[in-house]
VEXLUMLO-303223 format. One record per residue (C-alpha): residue number from 1; residue in three letters; x, y, z. Coordinates in steps of 0.02 Angstrom, whole numbers, plus 50000, padded with zeros to 5 digits. Layout:
REM residues N
NODE;num;residu;px;py;pz
NODE;NUM;ala;X;Y;Z;
...
//
This chain:
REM residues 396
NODE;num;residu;px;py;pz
NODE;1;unk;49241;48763;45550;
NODE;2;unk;49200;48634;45676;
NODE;3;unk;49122;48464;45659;
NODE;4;unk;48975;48446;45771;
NODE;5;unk;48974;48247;45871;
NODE;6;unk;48815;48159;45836;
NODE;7;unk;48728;48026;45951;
NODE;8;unk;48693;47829;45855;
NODE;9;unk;48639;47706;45944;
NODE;10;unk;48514;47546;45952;
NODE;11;unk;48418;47470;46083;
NODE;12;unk;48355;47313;46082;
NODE;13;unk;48180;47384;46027;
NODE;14;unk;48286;47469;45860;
NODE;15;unk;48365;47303;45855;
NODE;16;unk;48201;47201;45824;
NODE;17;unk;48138;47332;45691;
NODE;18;unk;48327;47316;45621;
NODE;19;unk;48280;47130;45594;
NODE;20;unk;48117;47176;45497;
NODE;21;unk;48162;47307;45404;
NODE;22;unk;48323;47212;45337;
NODE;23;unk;48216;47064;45314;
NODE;24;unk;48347;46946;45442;
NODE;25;unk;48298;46805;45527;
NODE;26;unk;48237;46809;45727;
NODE;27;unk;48367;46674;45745;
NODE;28;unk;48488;46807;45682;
NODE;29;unk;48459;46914;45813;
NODE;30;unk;48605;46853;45926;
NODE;31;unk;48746;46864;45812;
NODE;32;unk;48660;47052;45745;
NODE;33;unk;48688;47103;45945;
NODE;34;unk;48874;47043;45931;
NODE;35;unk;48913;47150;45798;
NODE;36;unk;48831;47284;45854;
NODE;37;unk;48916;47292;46025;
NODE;38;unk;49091;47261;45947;
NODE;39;unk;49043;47402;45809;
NODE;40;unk;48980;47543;45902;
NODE;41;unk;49103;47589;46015;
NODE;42;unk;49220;47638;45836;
NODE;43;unk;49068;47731;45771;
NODE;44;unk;49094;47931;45789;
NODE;45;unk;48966;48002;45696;
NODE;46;unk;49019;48213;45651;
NODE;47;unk;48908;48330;45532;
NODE;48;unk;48992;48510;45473;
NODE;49;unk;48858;48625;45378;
NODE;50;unk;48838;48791;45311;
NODE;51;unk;48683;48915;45289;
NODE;52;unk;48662;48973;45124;
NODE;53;unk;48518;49106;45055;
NODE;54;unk;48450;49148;44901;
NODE;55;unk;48407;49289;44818;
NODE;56;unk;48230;49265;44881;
NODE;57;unk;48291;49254;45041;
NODE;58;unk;48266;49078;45042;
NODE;59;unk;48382;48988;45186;
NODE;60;unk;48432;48788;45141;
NODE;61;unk;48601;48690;45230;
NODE;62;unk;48736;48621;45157;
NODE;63;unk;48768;48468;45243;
NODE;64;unk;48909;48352;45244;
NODE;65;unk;48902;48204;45374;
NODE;66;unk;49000;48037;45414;
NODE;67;unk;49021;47874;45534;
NODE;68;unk;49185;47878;45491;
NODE;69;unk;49310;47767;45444;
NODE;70;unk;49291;47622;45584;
NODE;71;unk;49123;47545;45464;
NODE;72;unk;49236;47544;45334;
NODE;73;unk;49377;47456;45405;
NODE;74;unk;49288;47320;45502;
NODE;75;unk;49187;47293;45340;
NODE;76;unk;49348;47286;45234;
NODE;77;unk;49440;47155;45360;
NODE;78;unk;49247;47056;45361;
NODE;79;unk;49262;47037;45181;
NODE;80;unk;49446;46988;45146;
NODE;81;unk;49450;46844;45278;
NODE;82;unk;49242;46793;45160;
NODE;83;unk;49129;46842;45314;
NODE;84;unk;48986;46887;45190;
NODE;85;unk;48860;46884;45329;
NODE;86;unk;48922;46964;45442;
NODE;87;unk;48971;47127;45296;
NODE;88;unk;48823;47138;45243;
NODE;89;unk;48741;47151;45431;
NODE;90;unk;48895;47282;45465;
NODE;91;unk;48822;47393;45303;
NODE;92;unk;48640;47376;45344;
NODE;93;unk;48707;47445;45541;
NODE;94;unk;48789;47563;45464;
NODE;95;unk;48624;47632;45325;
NODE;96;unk;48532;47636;45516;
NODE;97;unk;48667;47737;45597;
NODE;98;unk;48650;47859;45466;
NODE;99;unk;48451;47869;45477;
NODE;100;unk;48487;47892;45666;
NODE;101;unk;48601;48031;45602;
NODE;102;unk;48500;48112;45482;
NODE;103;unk;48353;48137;45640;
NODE;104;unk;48485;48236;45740;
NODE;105;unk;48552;48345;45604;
NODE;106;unk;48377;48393;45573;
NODE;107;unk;48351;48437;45757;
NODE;108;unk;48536;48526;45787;
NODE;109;unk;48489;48621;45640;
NODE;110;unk;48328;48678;45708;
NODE;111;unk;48396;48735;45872;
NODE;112;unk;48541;48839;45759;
NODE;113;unk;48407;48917;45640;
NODE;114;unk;48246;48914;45728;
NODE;115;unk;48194;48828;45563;
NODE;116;unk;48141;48670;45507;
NODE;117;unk;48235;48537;45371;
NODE;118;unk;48125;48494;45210;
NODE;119;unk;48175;48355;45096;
NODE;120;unk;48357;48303;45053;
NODE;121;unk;48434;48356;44899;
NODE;122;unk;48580;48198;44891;
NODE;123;unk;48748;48218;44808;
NODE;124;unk;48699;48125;44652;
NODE;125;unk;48502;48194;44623;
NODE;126;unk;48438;48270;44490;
NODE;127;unk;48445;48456;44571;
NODE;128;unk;48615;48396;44652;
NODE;129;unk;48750;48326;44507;
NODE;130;unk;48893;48229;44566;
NODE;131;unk;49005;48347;44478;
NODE;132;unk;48917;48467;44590;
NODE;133;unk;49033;48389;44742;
NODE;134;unk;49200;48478;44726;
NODE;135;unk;49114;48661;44746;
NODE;136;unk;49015;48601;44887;
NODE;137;unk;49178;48547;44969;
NODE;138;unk;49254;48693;44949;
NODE;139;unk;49113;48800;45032;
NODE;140;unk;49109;48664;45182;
NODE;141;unk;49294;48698;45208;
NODE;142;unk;49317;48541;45275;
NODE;143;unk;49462;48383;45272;
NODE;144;unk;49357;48248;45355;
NODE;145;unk;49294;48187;45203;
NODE;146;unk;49360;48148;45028;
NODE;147;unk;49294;48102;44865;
NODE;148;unk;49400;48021;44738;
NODE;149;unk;49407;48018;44548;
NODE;150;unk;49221;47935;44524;
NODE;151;unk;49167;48071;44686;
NODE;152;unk;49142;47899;44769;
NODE;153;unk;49138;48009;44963;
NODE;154;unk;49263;47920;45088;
NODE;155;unk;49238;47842;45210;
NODE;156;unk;49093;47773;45134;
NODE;157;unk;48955;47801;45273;
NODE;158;unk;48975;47980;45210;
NODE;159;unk;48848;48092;45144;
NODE;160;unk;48828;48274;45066;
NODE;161;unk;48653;48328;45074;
NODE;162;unk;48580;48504;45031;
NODE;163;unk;48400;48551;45124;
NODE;164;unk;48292;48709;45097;
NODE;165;unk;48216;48762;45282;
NODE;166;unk;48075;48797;45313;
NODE;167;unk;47979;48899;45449;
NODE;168;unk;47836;48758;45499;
NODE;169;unk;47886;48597;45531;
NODE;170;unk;47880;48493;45357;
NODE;171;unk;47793;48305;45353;
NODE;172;unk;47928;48192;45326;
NODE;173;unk;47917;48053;45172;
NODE;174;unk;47976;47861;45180;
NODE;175;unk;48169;47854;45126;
NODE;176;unk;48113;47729;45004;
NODE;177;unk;48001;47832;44901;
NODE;178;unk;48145;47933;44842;
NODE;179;unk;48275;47800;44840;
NODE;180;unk;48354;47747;44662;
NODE;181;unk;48422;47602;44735;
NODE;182;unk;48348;47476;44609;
NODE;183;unk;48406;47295;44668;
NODE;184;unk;48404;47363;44881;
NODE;185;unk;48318;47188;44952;
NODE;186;unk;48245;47277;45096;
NODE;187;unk;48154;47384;44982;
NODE;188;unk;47987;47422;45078;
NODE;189;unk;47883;47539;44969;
NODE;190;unk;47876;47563;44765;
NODE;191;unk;47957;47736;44695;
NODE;192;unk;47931;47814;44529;
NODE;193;unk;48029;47726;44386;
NODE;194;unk;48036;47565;44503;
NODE;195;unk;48076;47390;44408;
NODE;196;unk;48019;47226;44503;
NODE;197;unk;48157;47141;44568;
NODE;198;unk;48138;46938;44576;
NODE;199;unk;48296;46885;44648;
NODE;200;unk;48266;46790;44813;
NODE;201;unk;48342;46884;44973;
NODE;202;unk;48515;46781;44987;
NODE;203;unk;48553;46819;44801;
NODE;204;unk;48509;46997;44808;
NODE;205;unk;48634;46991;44965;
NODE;206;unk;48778;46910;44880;
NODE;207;unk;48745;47028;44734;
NODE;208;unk;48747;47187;44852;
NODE;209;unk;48923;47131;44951;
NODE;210;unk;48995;47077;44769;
NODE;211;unk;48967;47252;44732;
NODE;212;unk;49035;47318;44870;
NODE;213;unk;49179;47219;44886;
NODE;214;unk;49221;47271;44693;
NODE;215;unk;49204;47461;44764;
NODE;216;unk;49296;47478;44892;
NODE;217;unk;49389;47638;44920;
NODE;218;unk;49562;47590;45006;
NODE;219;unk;49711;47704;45003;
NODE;220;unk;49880;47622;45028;
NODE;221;unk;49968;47788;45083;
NODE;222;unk;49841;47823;45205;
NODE;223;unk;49746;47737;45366;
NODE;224;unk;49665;47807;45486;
NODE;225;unk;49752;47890;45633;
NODE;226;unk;49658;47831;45801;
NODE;227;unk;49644;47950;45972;
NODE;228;unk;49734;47865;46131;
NODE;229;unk;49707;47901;46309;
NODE;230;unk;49804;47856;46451;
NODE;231;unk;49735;47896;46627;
NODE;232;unk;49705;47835;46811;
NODE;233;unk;49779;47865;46943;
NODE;234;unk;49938;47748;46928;
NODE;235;unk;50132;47773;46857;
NODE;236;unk;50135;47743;46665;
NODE;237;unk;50051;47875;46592;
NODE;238;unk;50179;47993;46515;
NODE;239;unk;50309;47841;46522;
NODE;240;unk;50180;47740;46372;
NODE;241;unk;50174;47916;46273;
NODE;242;unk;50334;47924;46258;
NODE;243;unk;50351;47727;46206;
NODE;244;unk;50227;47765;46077;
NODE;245;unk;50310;47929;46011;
NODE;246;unk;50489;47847;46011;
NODE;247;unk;50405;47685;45902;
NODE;248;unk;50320;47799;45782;
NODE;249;unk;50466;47902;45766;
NODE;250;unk;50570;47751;45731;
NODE;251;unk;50459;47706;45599;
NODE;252;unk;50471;47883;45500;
NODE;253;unk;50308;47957;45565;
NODE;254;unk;50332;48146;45609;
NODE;255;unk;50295;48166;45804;
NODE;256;unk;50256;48313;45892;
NODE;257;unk;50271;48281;46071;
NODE;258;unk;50163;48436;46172;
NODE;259;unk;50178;48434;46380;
NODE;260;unk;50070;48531;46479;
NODE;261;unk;50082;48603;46665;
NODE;262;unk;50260;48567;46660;
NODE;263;unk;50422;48674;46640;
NODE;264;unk;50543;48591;46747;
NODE;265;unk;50659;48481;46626;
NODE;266;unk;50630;48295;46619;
NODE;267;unk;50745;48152;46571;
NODE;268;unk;50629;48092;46412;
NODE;269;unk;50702;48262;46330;
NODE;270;unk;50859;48189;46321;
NODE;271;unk;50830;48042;46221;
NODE;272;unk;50712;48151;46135;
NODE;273;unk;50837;48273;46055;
NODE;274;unk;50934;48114;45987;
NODE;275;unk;50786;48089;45888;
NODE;276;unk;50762;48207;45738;
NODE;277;unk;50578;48161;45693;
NODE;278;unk;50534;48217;45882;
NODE;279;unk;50471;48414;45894;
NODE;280;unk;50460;48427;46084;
NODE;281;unk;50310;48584;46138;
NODE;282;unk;50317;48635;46289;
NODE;283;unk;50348;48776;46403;
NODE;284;unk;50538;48849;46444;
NODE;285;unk;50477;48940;46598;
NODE;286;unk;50456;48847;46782;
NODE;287;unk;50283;48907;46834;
NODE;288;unk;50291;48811;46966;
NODE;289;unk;50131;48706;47040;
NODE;290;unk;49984;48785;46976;
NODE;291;unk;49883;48897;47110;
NODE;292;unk;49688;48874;47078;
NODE;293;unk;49637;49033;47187;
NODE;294;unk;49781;49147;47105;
NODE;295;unk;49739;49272;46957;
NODE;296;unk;49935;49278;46922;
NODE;297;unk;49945;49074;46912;
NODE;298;unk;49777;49061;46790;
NODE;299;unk;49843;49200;46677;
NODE;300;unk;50023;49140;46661;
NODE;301;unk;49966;48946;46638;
NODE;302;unk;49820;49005;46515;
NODE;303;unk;49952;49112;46422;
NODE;304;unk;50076;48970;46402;
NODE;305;unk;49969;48817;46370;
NODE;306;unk;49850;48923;46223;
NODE;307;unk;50051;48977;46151;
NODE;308;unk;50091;48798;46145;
NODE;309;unk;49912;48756;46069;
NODE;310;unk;49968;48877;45956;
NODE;311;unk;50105;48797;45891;
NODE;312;unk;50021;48644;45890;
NODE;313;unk;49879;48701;45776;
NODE;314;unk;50040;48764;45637;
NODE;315;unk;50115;48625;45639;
NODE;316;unk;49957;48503;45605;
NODE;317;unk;49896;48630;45485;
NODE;318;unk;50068;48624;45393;
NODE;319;unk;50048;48443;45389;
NODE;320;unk;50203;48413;45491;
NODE;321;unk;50126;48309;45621;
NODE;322;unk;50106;48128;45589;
NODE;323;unk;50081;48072;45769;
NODE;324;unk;50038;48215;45908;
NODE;325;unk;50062;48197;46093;
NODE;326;unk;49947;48290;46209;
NODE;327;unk;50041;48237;46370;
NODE;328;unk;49955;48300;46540;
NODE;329;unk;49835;48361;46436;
NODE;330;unk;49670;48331;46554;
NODE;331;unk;49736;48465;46671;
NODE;332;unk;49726;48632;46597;
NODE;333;unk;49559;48563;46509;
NODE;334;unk;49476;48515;46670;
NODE;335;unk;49564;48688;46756;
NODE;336;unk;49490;48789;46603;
NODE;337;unk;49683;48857;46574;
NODE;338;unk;49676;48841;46404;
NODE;339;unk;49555;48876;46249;
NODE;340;unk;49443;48734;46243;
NODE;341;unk;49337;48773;46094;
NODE;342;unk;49521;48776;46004;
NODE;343;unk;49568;48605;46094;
NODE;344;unk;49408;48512;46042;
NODE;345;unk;49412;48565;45869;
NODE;346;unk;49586;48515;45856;
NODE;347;unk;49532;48339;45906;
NODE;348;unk;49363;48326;45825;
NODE;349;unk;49436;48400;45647;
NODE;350;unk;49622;48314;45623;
NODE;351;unk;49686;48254;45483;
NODE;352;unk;49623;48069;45441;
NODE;353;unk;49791;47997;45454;
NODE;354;unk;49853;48095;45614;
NODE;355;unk;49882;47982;45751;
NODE;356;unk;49847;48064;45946;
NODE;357;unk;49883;48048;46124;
NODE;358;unk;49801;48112;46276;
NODE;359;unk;49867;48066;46445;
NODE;360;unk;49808;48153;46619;
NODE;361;unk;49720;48103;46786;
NODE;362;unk;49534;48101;46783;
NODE;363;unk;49489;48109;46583;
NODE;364;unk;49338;48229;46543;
NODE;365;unk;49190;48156;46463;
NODE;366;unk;49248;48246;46290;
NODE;367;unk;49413;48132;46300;
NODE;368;unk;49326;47959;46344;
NODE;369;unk;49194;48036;46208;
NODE;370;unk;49338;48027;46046;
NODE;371;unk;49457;47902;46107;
NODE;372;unk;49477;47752;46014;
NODE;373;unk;49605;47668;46155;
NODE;374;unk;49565;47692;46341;
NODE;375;unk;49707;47649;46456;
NODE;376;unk;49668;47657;46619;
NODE;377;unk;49826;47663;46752;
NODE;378;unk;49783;47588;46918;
NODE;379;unk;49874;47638;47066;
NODE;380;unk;49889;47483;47182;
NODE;381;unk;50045;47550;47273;
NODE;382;unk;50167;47683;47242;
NODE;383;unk;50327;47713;47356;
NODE;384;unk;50277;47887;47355;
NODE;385;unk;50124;47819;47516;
NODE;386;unk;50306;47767;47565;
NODE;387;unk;50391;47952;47588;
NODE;388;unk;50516;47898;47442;
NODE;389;unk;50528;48051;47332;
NODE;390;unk;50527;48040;47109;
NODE;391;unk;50672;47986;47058;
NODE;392;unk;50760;48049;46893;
NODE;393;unk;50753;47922;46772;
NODE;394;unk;50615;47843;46827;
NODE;395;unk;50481;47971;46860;
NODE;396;unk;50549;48122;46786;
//
């Protein structure tokens, strides 16, 4: 089971139709942009489906999509420090996002099937009872996203969708002629069982954030764990790793602390074994420096880096890994020495919580793709230009 990464974004065109459709102001239009650029970069919008027939033969999907959890959190901190505003214009980003998303999923799931989406069946419809949500879960197979007591879905840009395909492409109809949100203010066309609403725009506004202030879904045992990666060409890479892993470990988080393309014994292992919520990966045989143009060096680094993968994937699974170190891992990604349909769905399907770091020269586009920090190391000098050789201690 693999989430699949979906493209959202706005240009300034989507931006002015944003303005419309939300009923803003022009004059709005700056601060709109601002929170836009400071938004999307957090935004990683996944879906996960499954194919499911009928006796008929009838094919439909079993959807479950999400933004994520950085809408939720920048909303959240928006709202506790009274930033009305600026929540509500982080919601109505996020309701676009998720149109955005839905005109992907339709087109990934064309290219999969050869067939075409037809109307969505929402968690929550007539044909699709909320109490319907716990066995759709369990046939997605998936951890990404939750539902609590109410099978409120978190994070909250979530959504669990079913749609029958068909074989001809099928005319698509307005989102609001099927919506049941009764007091939305940027309500555009009437739907069946509509009631007028005669609340001015502001009040509606106040009314919708009240609401969603009063709902939100926050979990004091859990926050989300963020991706890291450290690269460049400069000194510091591993060395802020192992900062990181020796902080979290001091704070009682479970670390797992995975090295790749290297055997020979370095000083951090040490101070490592003095710590007992540091499990160090890595392999116990010197392969030496890794020979692109040898059969004997690809097999024996592709055997050891897809063991320690291995272990990885056991130890996340067994939800012993609060924090998990992926040091030097560009190399054998870029070098295709190790399994990278089984290193991308580690990434793209952790655990909420589960905190990573990727370090490694010249990061692939997958790892700038996911990463919520980007570190870049600068080499300006090193005494290495100098003939001075590493040093134990300091670079190993």
């Amino acid at each position: 089971m693999t989430f699949e990464p979906i493209e959202v974004s706005l240009d300034e065109g989507c931006i002015d139709a944003f303005i419309r459709r939300y009923h803003f102001n022009d004059n709005e239009k700056a601060e709109i942009i601002r929170i836009y650029r400071k938004l999307a970069p957090r935004v990683h919008a996944i879906f996960h489906h499954i194919i499911e027939e009928d006796v008929e033969g009838k094919k439909s999907a079993l959807v479950v999509a999400s933004l994520g959890r950085a809408i939720d959190e920048f909303q959240n901190n928006l709202l506790e420090k009274g930033n009305i505003q600026e929540a509500y214009i982080v919601d109505c980003l996020g309701l676009d996002f998720l149109s955005l998303a839905y005109e992907k999923i339709d087109e990934k799931l064309h290219e999969s099937t050869g067939l075409y989406a037809g109307g969505y069946q929402f968690a929550g419809s007539d044909s699709f009872p909320l109490e319907s949500i716990p066995e759709a879960m369990k046939k997605l197979g998936q951890k990404k996203v939750r539902y609590n007591d109410a099978f409120v879905l978190v994070p909250k840009k979530s959504v669990v969708f079913m749609t029958p395909l068909f074989e001809t492409k099928q005319e698509k109809h307005s989102k609001c002629s099927s919506c049941s949100a009764e007091k939305c203010v940027y309500r555009t066309s009437s739907y069946l069982g509509a009631i007028t609403v005669s609340k001015d725009v502001d009040s509606s506004k106040k009314d919708l954030l009240k609401d969603m202030r009063e709902n939100m879904v926050i979990d004091d045992n859990e926050t989300e764990g963020l991706i890291h990666l450290y690269t460049g060409d400069g000194k510091g890479k591993t060395t802020a790793s192992i900062g990181l892993a020796v902080r979290a470990a001091g704070s009682g988080k479970k670390v797992v602390f995975s090295q790749f393309m290297k055997g020979r014994k370095t000083s951090e292992l040490n101070s490592f074994a003095q710590l007992p919520n540091i499990k160090v990966i890595r392999s116990d045989k010197n392969l030496g420096w890794f020979k692109k143009d040898s059969e004997d060096s690809i097999a024996a680094f592709t055997g050891e880096h897809n063991r320690i993968l291995t272990e990885i994937e056991n130890l996340v699974s067994s939800g012993e890994c609060d924090v998990l170190v992926m040091d030097e891992s560009t190399y054998p990604y870029n070098y295709g020495i190790i399994d990278k349909a089984r290193f991308e769905a580690l990434i793209t399907n952790k655990p909420v919580s589960m905190e990573i770091v990727l370090t490694g020269r010249n990061a692939p586009d997958f790892f700038v793709e996911h990463a919520n920090y980007i570190t870049e190391m600068k080499k300006i000098r090193h005494p290495y230009d100098s003939g001075i050789e590493a040093r134990k201690g300091i670079e190993y």
